[in-house]
N, C-alpha and C positions, 0 to 999 in steps of 0.2 A: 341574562347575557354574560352577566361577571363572572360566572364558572366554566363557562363556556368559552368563556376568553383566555381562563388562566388556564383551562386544558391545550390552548392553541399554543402559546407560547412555550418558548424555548425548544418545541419537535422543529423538525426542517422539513421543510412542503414541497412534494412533488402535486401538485393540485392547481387547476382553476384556480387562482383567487378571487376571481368572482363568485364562484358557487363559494369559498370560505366564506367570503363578507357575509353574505345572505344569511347562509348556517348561522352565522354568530350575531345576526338580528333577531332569528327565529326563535320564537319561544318554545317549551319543552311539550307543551301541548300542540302546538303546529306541525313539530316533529317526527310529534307519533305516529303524527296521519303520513307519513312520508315512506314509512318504513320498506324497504324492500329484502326481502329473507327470500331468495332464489337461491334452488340447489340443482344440480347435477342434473342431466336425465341423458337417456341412451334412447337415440333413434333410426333403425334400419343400421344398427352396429357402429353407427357414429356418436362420439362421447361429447357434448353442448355444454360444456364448462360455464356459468353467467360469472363474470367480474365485472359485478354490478354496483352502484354505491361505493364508498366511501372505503379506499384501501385502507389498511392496513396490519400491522405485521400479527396481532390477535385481537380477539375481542375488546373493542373501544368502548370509548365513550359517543367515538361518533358514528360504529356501527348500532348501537344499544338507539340512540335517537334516530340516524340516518338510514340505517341498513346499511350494509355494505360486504367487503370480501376480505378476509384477512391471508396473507401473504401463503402461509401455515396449512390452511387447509387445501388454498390453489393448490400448492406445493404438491401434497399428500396427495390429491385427486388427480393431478396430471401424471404425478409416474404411475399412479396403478393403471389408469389410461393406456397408458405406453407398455407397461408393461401385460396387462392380458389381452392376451390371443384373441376376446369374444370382442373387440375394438379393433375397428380397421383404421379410425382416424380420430380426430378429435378437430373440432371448432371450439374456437374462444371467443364467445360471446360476450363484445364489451360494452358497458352502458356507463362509464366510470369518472367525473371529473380528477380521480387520481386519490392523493391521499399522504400519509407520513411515508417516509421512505424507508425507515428500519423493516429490513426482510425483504424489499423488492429488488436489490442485487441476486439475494441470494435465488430468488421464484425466475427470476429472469433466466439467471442462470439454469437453472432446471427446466424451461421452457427451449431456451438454445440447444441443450444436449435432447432432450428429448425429441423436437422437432427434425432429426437428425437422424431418427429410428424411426419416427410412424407419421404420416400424412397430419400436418396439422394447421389449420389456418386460419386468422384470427381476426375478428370485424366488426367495425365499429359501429354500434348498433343500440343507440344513434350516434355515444360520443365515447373517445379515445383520448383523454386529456392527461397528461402529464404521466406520475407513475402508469397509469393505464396505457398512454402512450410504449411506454418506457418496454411492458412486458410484452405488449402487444406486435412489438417491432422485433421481437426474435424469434418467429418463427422464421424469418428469413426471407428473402425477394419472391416474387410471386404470391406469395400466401398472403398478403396482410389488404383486407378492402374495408372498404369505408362504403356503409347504407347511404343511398341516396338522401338525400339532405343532411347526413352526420356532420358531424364537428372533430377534427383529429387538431393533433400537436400540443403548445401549451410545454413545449421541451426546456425544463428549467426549475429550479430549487430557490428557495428562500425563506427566511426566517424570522418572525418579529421578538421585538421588545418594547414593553407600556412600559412608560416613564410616566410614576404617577407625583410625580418629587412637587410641579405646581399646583396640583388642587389639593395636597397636601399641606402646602407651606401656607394658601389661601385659609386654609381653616388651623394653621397653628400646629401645624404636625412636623413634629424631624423625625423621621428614622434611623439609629446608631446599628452598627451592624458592629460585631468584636469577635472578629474570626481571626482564623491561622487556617491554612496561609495564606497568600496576600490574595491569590485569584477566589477564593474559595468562596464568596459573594458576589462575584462577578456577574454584572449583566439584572442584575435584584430590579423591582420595578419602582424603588423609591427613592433612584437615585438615577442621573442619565449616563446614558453608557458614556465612557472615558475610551478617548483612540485607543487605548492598548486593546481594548475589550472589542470594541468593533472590529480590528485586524484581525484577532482571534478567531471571533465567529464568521465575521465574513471569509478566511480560509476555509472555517469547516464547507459553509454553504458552497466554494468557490472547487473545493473536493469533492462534495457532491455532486456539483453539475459534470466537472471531469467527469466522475465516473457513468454517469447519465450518459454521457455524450458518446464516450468508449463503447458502451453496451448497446445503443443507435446504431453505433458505426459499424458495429458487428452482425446486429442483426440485417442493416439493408446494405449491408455489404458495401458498403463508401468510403471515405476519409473523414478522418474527424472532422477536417477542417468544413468540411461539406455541410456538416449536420451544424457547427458551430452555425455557420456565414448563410445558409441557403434552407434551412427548415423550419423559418419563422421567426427565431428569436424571440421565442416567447410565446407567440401569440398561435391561436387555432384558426382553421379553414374549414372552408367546408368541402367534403370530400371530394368533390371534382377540381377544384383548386390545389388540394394535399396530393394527389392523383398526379396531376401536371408540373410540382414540383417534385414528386419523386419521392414522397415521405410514405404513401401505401404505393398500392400496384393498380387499384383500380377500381371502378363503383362497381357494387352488387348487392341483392338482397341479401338477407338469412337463407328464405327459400332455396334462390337461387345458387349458394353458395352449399346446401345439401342437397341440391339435386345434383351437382357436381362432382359429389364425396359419392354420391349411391346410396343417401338416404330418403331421397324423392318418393310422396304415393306410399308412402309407410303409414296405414292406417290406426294400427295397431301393433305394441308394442309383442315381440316375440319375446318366447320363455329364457331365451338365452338373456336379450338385451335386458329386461328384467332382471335378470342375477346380475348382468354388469351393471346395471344401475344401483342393485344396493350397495353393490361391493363399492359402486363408486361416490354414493353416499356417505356411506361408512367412513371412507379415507376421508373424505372433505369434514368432517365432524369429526377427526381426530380420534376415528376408533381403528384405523389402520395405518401401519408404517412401514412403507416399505424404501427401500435403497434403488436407483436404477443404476443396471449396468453402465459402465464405461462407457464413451463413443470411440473407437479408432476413428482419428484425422490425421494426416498434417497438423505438423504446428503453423501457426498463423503469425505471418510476418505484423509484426507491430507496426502501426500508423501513426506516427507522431502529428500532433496540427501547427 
């Protein structure tokens, strides 16, 4: 669990931290049995994205034991998505209690412009927690449902630090640290955080959430203060509760949600959708890059909360 803990610290969590505690009881063999490696597939010309497991920005420590989706290759698979002709839409299939936040601005953003260009809608299937929340809320009003009995929200960042200074001192141990300059030890786990150090990183985390909250506000089209005061604060629902607060648009299966697109009674994969699958394999494994164009909009009147 000791390494496991010390990977956890000092990242800033968009995540369940319930599913973190558990993870960091879990031993490396429990783990393994846990693994989830979901990639891409094309059906009836619509692109099934899974952001499954354990975001984040590339290959982890906690996709390698948990499985999961790193920001990077979302990224890469959603514009080629967008971009070929042999896709008419895409679903974003989400299973995610969330994850570290480096890279989910940026995938967010790539989700917002893209959803912008080609039919895209995104669901919680069964749970939409935190980062996962985060990306899964820009495709914008209408498009974002939660499977019946899913789990959505969890809107919120945070950060820990072990202070292991008294079962050190219990067995006789100081730690001297002899740095330059003065922050440059900051926040160490052998000593307890000092106010300056807590105001520090509580800003980052407090920057964080801002921006979390901005990228909400944008994708369900509200006010920040909306999303601040009226989406939980924290905590997750279950999709007919998230539904009637206004945080998705509404319950539905997967099924249901591609018979909708006009992927419905699709037996068999066709020789086109097979090429868009590899191609969109390819991208999610970092063997494609491509840029999507521009969107024309308006500019967007800023919401202060």
């Amino acid at each position: 669990m000791r390494d496991y803990l010390m990977a956890a610290i000092g990242e800033i969590w968009a995540i369940d931290q319930r599913w973190l505690t558990r993870a960091l009881v879990a031993t490396k063999a429990e783990a393994a049995g846990t693994r989830q490696f979901k990639m891409p597939h094309v059906r009836g010309s619509v692109a099934i994205l899974p952001i499954h497991g354990v975001i984040s920005q590339r290959s982890s420590v906690w996709s390698e034991l948990f499985g999961g989706t790193s920001t990077e290759g979302l990224s890469a698979a959603y514009t080629h998505a967008i971009n070929d002709p042999k896709i008419s839409g895409v679903v974003l299939d989400i299973d995610s209690p969330g994850g570290t936040t480096a890279g989910v601005e940026a995938a967010a953003d790539v989700i917002h412009e893209g959803a912008a260009r080609k039919p895209t809608v995104a669901i919680a299937n069964s749970q939409a927690a935190s980062a996962a929340y985060w990306l899964g809320s820009q495709v914008g009003p209408r498009r974002f449902v939660g499977a019946p009995g899913g789990e959505v929200g969890s809107i919120g960042v945070f950060r820990m630090h072990e202070d292991l200074s008294g079962m050190l001192s219990q067995d006789g141990v100081k730690v001297t640290f002899l740095s330059v300059p003065q922050f440059k030890t900051e926040a160490n786990p052998f000593e307890p955080l000092t106010e300056a150090a807590i105001a520090h990183h509580m800003g980052q985390v407090e920057q964080t959430y801002d921006t979390f909250v901005e990228a909400v506000a944008r994708g369900r089209h509200v006010g920040p203060a909306k999303v601040r005061s009226s989406f939980g604060e924290g905590r997750t629902f279950h999709s007919q509760q998230a539904a009637g607060m206004g945080m998705i648009d509404r319950v539905a299966t997967l099924p249901q949600v591609l018979q909708e697109m006009g992927a419905s009674g699709v037996a068999m994969q066709s020789a086109s959708d097979l090429q868009a699958q590899e191609s969109l394999c390819a991208a999610w494994l970092g063997e494609l890059s491509e840029i999507m164009p521009p969107v024309s909009r308006p500019p967007r009147r800023r919401i202060i909360a």
